[in-house]
Residue frames as qw, qx, qy, qz and C-alpha x, y, z in Angstrom:
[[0.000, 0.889, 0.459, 0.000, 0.00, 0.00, 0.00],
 [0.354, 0.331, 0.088, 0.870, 1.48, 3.54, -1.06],
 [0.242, -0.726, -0.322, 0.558, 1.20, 6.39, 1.46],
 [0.125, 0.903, 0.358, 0.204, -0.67, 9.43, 0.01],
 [0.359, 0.003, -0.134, 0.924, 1.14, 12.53, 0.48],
 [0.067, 0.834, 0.547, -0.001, -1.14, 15.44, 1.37],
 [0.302, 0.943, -0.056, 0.131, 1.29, 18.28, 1.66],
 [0.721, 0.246, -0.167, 0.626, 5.03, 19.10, 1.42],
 [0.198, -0.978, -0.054, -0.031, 6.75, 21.59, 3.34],
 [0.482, 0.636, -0.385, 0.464, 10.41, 23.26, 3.52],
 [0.687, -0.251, -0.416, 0.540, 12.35, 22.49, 6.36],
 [0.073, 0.078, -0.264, 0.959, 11.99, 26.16, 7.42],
 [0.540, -0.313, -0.353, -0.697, 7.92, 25.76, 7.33],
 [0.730, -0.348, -0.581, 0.098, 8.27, 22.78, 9.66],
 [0.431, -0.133, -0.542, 0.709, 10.40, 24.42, 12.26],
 [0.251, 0.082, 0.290, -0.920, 8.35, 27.81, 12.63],
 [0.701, -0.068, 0.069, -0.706, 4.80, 25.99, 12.33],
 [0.174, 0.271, -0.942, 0.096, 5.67, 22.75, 13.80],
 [0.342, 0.125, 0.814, -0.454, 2.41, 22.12, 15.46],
 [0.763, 0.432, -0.089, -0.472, 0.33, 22.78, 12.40],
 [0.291, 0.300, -0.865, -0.279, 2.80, 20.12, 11.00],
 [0.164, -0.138, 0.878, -0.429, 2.46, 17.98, 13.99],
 [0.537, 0.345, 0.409, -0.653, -1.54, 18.70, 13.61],
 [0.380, 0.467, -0.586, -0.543, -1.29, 17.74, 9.65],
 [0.420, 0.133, -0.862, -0.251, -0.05, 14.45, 9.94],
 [0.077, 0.055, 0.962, -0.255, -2.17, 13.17, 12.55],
 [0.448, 0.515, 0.551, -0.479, -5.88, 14.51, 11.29],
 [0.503, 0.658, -0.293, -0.478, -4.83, 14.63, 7.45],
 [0.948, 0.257, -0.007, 0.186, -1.95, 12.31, 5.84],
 [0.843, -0.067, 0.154, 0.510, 1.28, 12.04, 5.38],
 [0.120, 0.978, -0.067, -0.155, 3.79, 15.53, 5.13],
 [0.840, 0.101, 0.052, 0.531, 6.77, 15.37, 3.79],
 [0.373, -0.822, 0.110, 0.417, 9.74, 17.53, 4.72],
 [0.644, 0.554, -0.044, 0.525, 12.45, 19.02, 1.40],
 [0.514, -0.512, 0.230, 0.649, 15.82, 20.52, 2.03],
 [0.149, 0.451, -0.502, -0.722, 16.79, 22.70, -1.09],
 [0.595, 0.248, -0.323, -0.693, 13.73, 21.23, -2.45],
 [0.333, 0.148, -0.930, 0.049, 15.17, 17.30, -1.89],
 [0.694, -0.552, -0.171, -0.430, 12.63, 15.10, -0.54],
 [0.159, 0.454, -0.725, 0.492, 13.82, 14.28, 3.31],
 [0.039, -0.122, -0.928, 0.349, 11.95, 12.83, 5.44],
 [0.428, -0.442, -0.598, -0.514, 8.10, 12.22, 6.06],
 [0.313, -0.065, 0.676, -0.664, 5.81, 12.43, 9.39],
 [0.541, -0.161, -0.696, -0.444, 3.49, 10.09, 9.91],
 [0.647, -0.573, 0.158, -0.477, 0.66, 9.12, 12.65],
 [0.172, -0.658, 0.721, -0.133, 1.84, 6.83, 14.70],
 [0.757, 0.371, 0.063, -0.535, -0.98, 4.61, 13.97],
 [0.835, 0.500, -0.179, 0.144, 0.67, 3.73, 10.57],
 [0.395, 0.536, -0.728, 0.162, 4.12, 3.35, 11.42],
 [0.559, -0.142, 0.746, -0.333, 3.09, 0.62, 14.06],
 [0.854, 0.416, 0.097, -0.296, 0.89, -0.66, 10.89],
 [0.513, 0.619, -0.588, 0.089, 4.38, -0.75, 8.55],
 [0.203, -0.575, 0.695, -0.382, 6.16, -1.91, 11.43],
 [0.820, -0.008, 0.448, -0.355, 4.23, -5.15, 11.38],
 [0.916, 0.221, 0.152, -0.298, 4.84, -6.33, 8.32]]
């Protein structure tokens, strides 16, 4: 199963509106963090990475 992205943000967006991330991934989907644009790294509820974690 492929995890949806819902929105992207710049590693400066995350740090000064970290709880809206925070708030994103757990009542939306999946956010993904870019460095000079590069995707880096994703947040997810915890939820689903217990789900992944299973299999």
């Amino acid at each position: 199963m492929k995890l949806q992205i819902m929105q992207i943000w710049t590693v400066q967006a995350a740090k000064a509106h970290f709880s809206e991330l925070l708030r994103a991934s757990i009542t939306q989907a999946v956010q993904m963090i870019t460095i000079h644009g590069k995707e880096t790294a994703v947040l997810i509820p915890i939820a689903e990475w217990q789900r992944l974690q299973q299999k």
